[in-house]
Every structure is written in structure tokens, then in C-alpha cells.
C-alpha positions as CSV (number, residue, x, y, z in Angstrom):
1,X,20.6,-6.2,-25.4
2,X,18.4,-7.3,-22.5
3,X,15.8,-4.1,-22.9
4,X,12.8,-3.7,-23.9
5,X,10.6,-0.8,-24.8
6,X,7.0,-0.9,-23.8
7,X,3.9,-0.3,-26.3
8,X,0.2,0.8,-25.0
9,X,-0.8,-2.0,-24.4
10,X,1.7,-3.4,-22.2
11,X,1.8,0.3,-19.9
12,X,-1.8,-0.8,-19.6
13,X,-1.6,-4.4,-18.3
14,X,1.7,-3.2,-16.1
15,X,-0.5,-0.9,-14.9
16,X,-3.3,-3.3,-14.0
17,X,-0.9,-5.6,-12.5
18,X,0.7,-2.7,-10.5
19,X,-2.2,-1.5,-9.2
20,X,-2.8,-5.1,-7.7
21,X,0.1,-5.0,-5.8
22,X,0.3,-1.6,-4.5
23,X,-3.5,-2.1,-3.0
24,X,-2.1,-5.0,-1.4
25,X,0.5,-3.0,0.1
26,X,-1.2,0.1,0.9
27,X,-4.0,-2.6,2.6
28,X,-0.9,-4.1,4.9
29,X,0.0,-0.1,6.1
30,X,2.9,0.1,3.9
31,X,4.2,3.7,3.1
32,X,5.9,4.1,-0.2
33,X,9.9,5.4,-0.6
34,X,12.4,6.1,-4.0
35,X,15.9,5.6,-3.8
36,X,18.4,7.0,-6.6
37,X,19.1,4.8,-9.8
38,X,22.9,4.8,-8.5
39,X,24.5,4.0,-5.4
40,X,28.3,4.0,-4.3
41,X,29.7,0.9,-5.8
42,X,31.0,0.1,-2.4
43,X,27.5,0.1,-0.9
44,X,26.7,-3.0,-3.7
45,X,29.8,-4.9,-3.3
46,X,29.7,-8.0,-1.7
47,X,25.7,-7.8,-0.9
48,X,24.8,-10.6,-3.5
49,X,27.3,-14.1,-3.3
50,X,28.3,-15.2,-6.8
51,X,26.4,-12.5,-8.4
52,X,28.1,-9.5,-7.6
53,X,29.8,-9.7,-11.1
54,X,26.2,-8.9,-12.5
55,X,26.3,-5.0,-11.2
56,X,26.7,-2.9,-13.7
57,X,29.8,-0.2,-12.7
58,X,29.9,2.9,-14.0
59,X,33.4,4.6,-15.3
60,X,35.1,7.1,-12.8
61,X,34.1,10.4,-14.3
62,X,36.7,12.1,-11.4
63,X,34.3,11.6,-8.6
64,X,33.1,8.7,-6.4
65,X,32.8,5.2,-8.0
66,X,29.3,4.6,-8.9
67,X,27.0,1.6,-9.7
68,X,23.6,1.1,-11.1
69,X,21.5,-0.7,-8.4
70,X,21.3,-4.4,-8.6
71,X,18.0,-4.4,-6.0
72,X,15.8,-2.7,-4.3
73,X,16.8,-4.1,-0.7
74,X,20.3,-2.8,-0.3
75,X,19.7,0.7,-1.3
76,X,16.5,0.1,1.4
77,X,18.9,-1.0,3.9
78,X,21.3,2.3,3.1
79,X,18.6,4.1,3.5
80,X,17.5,3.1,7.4
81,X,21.3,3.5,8.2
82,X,21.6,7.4,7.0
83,X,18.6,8.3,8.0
84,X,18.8,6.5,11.5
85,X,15.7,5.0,11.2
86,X,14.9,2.2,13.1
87,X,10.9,1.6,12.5
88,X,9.4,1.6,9.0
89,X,7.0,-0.7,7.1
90,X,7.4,0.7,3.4
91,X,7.3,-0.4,-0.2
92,X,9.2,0.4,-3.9
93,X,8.9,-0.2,-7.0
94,X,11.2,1.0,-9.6
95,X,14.0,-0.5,-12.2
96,X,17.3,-2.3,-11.1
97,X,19.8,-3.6,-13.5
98,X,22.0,-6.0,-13.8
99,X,24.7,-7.4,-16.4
100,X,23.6,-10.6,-17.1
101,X,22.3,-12.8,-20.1
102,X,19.2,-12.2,-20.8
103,X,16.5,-14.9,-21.3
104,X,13.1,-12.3,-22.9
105,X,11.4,-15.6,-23.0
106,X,11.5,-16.0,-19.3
107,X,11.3,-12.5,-18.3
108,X,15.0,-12.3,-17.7
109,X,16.7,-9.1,-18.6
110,X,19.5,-6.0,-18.0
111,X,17.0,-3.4,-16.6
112,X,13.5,-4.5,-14.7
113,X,11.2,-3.7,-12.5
114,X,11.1,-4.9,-9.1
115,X,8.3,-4.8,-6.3
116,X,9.4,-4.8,-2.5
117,X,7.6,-4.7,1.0
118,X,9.7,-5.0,3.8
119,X,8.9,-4.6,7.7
120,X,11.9,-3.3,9.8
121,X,12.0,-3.3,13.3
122,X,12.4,-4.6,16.2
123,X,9.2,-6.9,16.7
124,X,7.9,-10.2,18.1
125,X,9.5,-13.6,16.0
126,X,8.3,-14.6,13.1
127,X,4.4,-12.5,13.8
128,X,5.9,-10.0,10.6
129,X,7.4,-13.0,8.7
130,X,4.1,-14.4,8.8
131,X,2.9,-11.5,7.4
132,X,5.3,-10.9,4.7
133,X,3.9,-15.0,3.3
134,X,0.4,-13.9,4.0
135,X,1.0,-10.9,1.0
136,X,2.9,-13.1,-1.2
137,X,-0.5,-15.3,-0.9
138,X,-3.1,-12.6,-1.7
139,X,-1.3,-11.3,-4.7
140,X,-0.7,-14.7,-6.0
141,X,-4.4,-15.3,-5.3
142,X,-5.7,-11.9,-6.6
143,X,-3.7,-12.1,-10.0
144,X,-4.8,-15.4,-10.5
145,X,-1.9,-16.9,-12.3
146,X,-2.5,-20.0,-11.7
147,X,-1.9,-23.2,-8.9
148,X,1.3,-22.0,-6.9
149,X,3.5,-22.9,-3.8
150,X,5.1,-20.9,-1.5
151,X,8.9,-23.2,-0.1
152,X,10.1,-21.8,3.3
153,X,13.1,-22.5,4.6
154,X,15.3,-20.9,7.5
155,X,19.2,-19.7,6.6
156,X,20.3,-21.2,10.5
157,X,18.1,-24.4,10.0
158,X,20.5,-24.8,6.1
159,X,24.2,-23.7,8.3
160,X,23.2,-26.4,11.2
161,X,22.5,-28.9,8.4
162,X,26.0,-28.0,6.5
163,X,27.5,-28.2,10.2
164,X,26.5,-31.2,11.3
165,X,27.7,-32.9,7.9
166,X,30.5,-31.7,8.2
167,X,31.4,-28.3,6.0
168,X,33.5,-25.8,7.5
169,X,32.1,-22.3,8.6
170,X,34.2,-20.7,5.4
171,X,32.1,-22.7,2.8
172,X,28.9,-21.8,4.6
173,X,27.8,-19.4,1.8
174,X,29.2,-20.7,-1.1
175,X,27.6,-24.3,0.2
176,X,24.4,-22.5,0.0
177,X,24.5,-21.1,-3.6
178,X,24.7,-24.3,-4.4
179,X,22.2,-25.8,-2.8
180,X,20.1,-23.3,-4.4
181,X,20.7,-24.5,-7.9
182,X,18.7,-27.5,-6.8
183,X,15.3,-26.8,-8.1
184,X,17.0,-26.2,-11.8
185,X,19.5,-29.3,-11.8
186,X,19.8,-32.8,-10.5
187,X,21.1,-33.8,-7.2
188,X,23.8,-35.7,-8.8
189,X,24.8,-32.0,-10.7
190,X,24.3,-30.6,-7.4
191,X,26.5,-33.1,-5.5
192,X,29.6,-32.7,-8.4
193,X,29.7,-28.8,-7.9
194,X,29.6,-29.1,-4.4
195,X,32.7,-31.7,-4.5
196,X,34.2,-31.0,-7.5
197,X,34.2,-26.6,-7.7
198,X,33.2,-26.1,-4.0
199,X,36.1,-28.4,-2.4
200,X,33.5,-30.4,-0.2
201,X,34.2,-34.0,1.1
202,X,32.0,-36.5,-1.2
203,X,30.8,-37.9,2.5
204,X,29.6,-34.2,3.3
205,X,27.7,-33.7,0.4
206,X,26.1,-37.4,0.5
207,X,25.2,-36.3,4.0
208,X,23.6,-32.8,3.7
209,X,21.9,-34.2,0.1
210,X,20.0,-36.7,2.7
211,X,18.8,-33.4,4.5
212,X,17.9,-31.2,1.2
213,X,15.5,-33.3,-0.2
214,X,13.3,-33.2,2.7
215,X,10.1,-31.1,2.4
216,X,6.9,-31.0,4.6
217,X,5.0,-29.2,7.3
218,X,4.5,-28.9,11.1
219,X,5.1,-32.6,10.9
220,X,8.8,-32.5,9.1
221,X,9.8,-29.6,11.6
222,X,8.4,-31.8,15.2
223,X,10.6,-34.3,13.0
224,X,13.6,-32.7,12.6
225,X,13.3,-31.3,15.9
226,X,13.4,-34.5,17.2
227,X,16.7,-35.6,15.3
228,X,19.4,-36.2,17.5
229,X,22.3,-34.8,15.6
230,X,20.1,-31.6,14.3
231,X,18.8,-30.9,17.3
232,X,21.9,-30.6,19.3
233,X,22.8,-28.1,16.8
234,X,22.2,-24.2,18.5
235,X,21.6,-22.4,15.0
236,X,19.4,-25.4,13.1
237,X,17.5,-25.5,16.9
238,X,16.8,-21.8,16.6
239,X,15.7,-22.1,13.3
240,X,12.9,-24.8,13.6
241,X,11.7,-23.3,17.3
242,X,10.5,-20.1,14.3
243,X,9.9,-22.0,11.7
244,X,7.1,-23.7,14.2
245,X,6.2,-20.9,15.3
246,X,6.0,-19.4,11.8
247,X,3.3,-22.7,10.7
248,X,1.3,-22.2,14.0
249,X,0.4,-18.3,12.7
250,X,0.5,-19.4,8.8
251,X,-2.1,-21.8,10.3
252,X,-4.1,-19.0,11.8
253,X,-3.9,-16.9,8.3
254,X,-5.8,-20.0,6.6
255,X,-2.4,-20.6,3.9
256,X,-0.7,-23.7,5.1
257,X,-2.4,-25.5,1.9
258,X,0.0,-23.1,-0.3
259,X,3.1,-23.6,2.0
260,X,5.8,-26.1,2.3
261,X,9.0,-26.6,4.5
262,X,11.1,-27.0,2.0
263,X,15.2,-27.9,3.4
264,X,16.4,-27.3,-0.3
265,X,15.6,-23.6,-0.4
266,X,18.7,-21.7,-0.2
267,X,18.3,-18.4,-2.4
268,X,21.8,-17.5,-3.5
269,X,22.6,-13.8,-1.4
270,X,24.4,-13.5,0.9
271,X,22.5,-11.5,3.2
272,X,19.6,-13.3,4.4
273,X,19.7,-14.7,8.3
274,X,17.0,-16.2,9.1
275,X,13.4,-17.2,7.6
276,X,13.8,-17.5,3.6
277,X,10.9,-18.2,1.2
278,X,10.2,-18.3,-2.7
279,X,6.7,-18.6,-4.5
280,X,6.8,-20.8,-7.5
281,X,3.9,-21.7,-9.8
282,X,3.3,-24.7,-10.3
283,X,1.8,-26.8,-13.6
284,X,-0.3,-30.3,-12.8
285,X,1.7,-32.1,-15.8
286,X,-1.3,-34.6,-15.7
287,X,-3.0,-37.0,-13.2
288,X,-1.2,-39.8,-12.7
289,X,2.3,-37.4,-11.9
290,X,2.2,-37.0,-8.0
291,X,5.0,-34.2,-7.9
292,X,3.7,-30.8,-9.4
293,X,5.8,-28.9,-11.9
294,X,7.5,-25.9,-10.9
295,X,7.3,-22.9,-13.8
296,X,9.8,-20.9,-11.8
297,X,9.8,-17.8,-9.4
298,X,7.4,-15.2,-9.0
299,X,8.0,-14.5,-5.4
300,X,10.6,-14.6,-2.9
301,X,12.2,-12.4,0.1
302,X,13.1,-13.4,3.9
303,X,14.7,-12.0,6.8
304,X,17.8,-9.9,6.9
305,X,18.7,-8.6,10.4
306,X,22.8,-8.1,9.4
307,X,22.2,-5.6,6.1
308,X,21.1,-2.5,8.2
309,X,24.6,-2.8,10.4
310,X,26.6,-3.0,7.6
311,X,25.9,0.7,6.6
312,X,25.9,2.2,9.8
313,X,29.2,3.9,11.5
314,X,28.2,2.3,14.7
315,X,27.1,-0.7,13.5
316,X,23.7,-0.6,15.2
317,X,21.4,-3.1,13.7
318,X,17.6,-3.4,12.4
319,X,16.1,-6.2,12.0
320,X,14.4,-6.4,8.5
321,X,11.9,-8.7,7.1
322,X,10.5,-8.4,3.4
323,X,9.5,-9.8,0.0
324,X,10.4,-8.9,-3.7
325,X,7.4,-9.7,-6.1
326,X,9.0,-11.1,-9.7
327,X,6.9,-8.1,-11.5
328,X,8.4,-9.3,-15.0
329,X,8.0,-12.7,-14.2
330,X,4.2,-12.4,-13.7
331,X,4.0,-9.7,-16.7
332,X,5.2,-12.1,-19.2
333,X,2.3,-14.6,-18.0
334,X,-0.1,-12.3,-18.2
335,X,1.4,-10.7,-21.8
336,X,1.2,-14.5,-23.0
337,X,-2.1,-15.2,-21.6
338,X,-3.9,-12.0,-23.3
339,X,-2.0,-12.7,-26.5
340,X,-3.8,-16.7,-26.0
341,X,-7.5,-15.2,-25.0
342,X,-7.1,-12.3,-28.2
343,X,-8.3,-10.4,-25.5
344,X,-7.7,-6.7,-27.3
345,X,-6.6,-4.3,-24.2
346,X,-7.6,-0.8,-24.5
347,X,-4.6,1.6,-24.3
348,X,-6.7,4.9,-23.3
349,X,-9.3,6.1,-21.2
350,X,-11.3,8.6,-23.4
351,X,-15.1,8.5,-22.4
352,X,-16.6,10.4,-25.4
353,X,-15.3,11.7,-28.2
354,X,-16.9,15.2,-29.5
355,X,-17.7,15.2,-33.0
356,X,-19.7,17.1,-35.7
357,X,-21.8,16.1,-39.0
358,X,-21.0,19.2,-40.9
359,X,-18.2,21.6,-42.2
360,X,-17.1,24.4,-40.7
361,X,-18.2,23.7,-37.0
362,X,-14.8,23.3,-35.7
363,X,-15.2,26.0,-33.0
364,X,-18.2,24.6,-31.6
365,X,-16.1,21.2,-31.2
366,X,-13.6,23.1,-29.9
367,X,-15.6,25.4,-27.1
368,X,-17.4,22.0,-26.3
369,X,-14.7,19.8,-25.8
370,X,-13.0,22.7,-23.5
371,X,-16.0,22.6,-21.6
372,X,-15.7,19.0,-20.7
373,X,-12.1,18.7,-20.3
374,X,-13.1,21.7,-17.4
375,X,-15.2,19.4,-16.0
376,X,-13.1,16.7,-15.6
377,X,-14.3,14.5,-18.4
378,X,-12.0,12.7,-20.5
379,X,-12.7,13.6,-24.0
380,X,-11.2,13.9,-27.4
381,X,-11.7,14.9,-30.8
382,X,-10.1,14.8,-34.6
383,X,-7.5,17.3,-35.4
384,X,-9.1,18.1,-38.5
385,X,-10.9,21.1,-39.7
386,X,-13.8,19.0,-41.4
387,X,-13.9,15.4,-40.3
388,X,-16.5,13.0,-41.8
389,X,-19.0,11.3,-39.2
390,X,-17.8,7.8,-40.7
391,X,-14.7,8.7,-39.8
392,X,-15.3,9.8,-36.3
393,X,-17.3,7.2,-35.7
394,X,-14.6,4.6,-36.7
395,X,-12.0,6.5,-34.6
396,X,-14.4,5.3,-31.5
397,X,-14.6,1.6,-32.5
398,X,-10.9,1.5,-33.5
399,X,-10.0,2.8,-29.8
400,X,-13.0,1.5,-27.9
401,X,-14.3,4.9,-26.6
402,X,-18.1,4.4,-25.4
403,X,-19.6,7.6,-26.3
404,X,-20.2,10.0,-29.1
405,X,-21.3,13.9,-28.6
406,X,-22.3,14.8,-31.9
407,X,-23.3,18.7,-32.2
408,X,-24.8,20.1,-35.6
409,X,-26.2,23.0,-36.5
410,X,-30.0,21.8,-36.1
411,X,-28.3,20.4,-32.4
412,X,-26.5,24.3,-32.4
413,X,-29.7,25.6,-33.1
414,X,-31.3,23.8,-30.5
415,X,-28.8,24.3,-27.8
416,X,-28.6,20.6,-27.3
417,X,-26.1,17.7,-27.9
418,X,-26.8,14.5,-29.2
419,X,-25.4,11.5,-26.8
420,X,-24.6,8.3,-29.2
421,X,-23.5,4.9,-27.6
422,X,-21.0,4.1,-29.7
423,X,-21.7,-0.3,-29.7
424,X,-25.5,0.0,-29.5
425,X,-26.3,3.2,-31.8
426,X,-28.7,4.6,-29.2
427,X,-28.6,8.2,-29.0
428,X,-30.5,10.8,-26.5
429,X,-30.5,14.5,-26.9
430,X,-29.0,16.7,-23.5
């Protein structure tokens, strides 16, 4: 149904990957909120385009109507508006849910974990967008998934384009979540939806598909900057004066290599108003292919400077800026790759493991292992009266713990414990 449970061994790779992306946040001054599981249905509604029918409504149980959340980003936004907070640079990570098909294979499902960091405030253009690409970059770097590419785009540069080619203001948004089908279908699929279901003139959609399949750099924005019917457009102008911007300190952060201006990048909510940006991995099929293969997203966020307004009484806006890291995505690379290497992942973190030789020394095991567990030591022993030492012994290879204290009555005797390392059999007596 779109769920999963979670065995040992994957807690212990989600925690790995986790604690990858927290450091990166925590390094970038990010302080960490929660927000509840449910919000007001109303608060969801109309946040997310075509994909509103994915939020999971609750039944009225004679109260307010509820919802599960859908994202991380509009409970965020709710969040600044009650609060009246106009300055914060925070992340969260926790499960949303949404009603849709689920693809396991491709890390799709009903209830997953998402990973934001968003900057809200009122700040210089595009110096915390930059920043926001420069974190997609060292976690993409640092998890070392692979070859990937960061596609930028700009929500006014896309609304100049589908003005100047002619689409009224009304199809604006619906325009654009089509568009954003076109890294999983054809142009000519794109072009049908956008004249056949969308209701746009076959000359529009000629025109704007001789705009989307543009991608570049610095040089495609001076470019398009220069274009006569583009640039006479107010909202596209706006839109590539940042987006040059935007390359000139992506320049300065050493990324560009990883980045492209890419005029096809639309990502389908409805909220986003400026800068918009989606990090894709991306497979060299062989030599001889020039264009790279896209495996899909792990990445993607951008600027939404409306969201915040829409929740307060006086409609008093905060600019936000931030990027959602496909955690599940990136989980069922890494699950893939470990099951490929045979790599076996251990689940626990015992260091030693207190064990005895003989019968009835159970309370020395006992006194021994309180005194380590005291100390801080993470230690465990057999829940048996009278273990064998085989069996003890086993128990440490089975669950990879490193250590042995073995006490005895000649060790009793002795007031010592014998210290075995568990791979090389060398023991020392403490």
C-alpha cells in the first residue's frame, strides 16, 4: 500500500545518510523545527497545482477538517505566519504523505521522508539562492552517488517565455505543469497536452517549445538577454538580471561545472516565484552519446516569496528561499548499491560483549557488565544462566562486536579480566 517498514539495517544506512545531511545543515547555521503530522485541510489546499488530489483528507470527526501534510514547506510557511516571524534559517526532517501510486522501485510511496533547508528573509538577490545550490552540491558530493546536474531555471524567465508566445495569464500555471513533464516525455507529447488538454494555440506551443529546449550558462542568459522579444518582457528581464547574478556567485562557489540554465525546468507547484532548481543524477550511457542520462530527481527547491502572505491576516510577506533533498530517492541508491557490494551493515553499536567460560558465574557477568554500562560503555551479554564460550564467541562474529571480556574464576581469583579481540584472537589481561 505504498509503506514500508524498516529492518536494522536500513535504520542504520538512513541514519548514515541522515547524519550527512544534517552536518551539512548544521555547517550552513541552520536551526532545526517540527511541525504537527496534520494541518487544517484548508492550509494544504491549493498549495501544489495538479497535485492537490494527492493529500490525504481525514474524515470530520465533529471538529476542524484535517489533512495529513503533503510537504514540509507549507506547514514551514504556516509556521512564520503564526508565529510572526520574519527571519529564520532552519531545517526538518520528518514524514509527509501523499495519495498517490506508488512506484517502491523508484522510491515512490504514500508516507516518506523529506529533508528541507530554507532561508527566509528579507536579504540581498539571489546571495541565499546561491547558497541554497551550493548545499545541494556538497551533499551530492559528500554522498557520492554518482555524476549529477543541478538545472536552474527562474518561474518569471518561464511566464515571460509563455507571454511573449502568446498564452494568456490564466494558463500560466497549468502551462507550467506541463512543461514540467518534459524531462519524462517527448516534446511532441508535450506539445499535444499543451494543445490538446491545456486549450493552447498549436502556434503558442510551437513557439515556447523553441524556448524550452534551450539550456546553457552565462552565455545562454547574455543570449537571451539580448533577444529582442524576451527582453522587452518586464518579468523574463527580471528573471535573467538574477539568474546572472545567480552564475556570477555560483562562479565564485567553484560549481558552475554541475549547473545548467535549463528553460525546460518548470517544477509542477504552484508556489514558487522566482529562482527554481532540481538535481538529477546523471548516467554516461557510453562514449560516443554526447547527452548524459538523467536517472531522475534527488534534489530540488527554489524561491517562494508569496507562501508566507497567504497565511497571514495581514497579508505581510517573507521572502523564502529553500531546498527539499529526495531522502528516499537517494536511500534506494544507496540500499541497491550495498545489496551490489554485499557490503554486510552492522545494525548495533555494542563494543564488548561480557562473557564467562564457566557455570554458575552469572553474577559476576552481571556486576561487570553494570559496571560498564555506568561508565558509559556499550556492552552486552547472553540472557542465559550458563552460556557456552563457543556460543558467546559466535554471538560477536554473528553481530560484529570487536571485543570479548571474558571473566573466570582463575580471572575472579585474580581480580582481572581477560580482553579478547574478537577477529584476531589476541587477548590481554586488565
Amino acid at each position: 500500500q505504498g509503506t514500508r517498514d524498516h529492518p536494522p539495517a536500513h535504520m542504520t544506512l538512513r541514519d548514515r545518510l541522515f547524519a550527512t545531511v544534517v552536518a551539512c545543515f548544521k555547517r550552513h547555521g541552520a536551526a532545526a523545527i517540527d511541525t504537527p503530522a496534520l494541518e487544517l485541510r484548508e492550509t494544504l489546499m491549493g498549495k501544489y497545482g495538479d497535485d492537490s488530489k494527492l493529500i490525504y483528507e481525514l474524515q470530520d470527526q465533529g471538529g476542524e477538517l484535517l489533512a495529513l501534510r503533503y510537504d514540509l514547506t507549507v506547514p514551514f510557511a504556516r509556521y512564520l505566519a503564526m508565529n510572526k516571524i520574519t527571519n529564520i534559517k532552519r531545517y526538518h526532517i520528518a514524514k509527509v504523505y501523499r495519495r498517490d501510486n506508488p512506484a517502491t522501485t523508484r522510491g515512490r510511496y504514500r508516507e516518506f521522508y523529506q529533508c528541507d533547508f530554507d532561508i527566509a528573509g528579507q536579504f540581498d538577490p539571489m546571495i541565499p539562492d546561491a547558497e541554497c545550490l551550493k548545499i545541494v552540491h556538497e551533499i551530492l558530493s559528500e554522498l557520492r552517488l554518482g555524476d549529477f546536474l543541478i538545472k536552474v531555471n527562474d518561474r518569471r524567465i518561464l511566464n515571460g517565455v509563455f507571454a511573449i508566445c502568446g498564452v494568456p495569464e490564466s494558463k500560466f500555471i497549468t502551462a507550467c505543469s506541463t512543461v514540467d513533464k518534459l524531462d519524462k516525455m517527448s516534446w511532441e507529447d508535450v506539445r499535444s497536452e499543451m494543445v490538446g488538454e491545456k486549450g493552447l494555440s498549436p502556434e503558442a506551443a510551437d513557439r515556447i517549445g523553441e524556448y524550452i529546449q534551450l539550456h546553457g550558462g552565462l552565455d545562454l542568459i547574455e543570449q537571451l538577454l539580448q533577444d529582442p522579444k524576451l527582453s522587452q518582457n518586464k518579468l523574463a528581464k527580471e528573471g535573467l538580471g538574477d539568474m546572472k547574478l545567480l552564475f556570477e556567485y555560483l562562479t565564485l562557489f567553484g560549481i558552475t561545472g554541475k549547473i545548467s540554465f535549463d528553460l525546460s525546468l518548470a517544477r509542477g507547484l504552484d508556489y514558487y516565484t522566482g529562482v527554481i532548481f532540481e538535481a538529477v543524477l546523471v548516467q554516461q550511457e557510453n562514449n560516443q552519446v554526447e547527452e548524459p542520462v538523467s536517472v531522475g530527481s534527488v534534489a530540488g527547491g527554489g524561491r517562494y516569496d508569496g507562501l508566507v502572505g497567504m497565511f497571514d491576516p495581514k497579508g505581510r510577506k517573507v521572502p523564502c528561499v529553500g531546498v527539499s533533498i529526495g531522502i528516499e530517492r537517494i536511500f534506494s541508491i544507496m540500499e541497491q548499491r550495498v545489496k551490489a557490494s554485499g557490503e554486510k551493515i552492522r545494525t548495533t553499536e555494542t563494543q564488548v560483549l561480557v562473557a564467562t567460560p564457566q557455570k554458575h558465574l552469572l553474577g559476576a557477568r552481571l556486576k561487570l557488565i553494570s559496571e560498564l554500562w555506568d561508565a558509559g560503555i556499550k556492552a552486552e551479554m547472553l540472557y542465559k544462566k550458563d552460556p557456552k564460550l563457543l556460543k558467546q564467541l559466535q554471538y560477536c562474529e554473528d553481530t560484529g562486536i570487536p571485543l570479548v571480556a571474558i571473566i573466570g574464576e582463575q580471572e575472579l581469583t585474580d581480580g582481572v579480566v581477560k580482553l579478547r579481540v574478537v577477529t584476531t584472537r589476541e587477548e590481554v589481561r586488565i
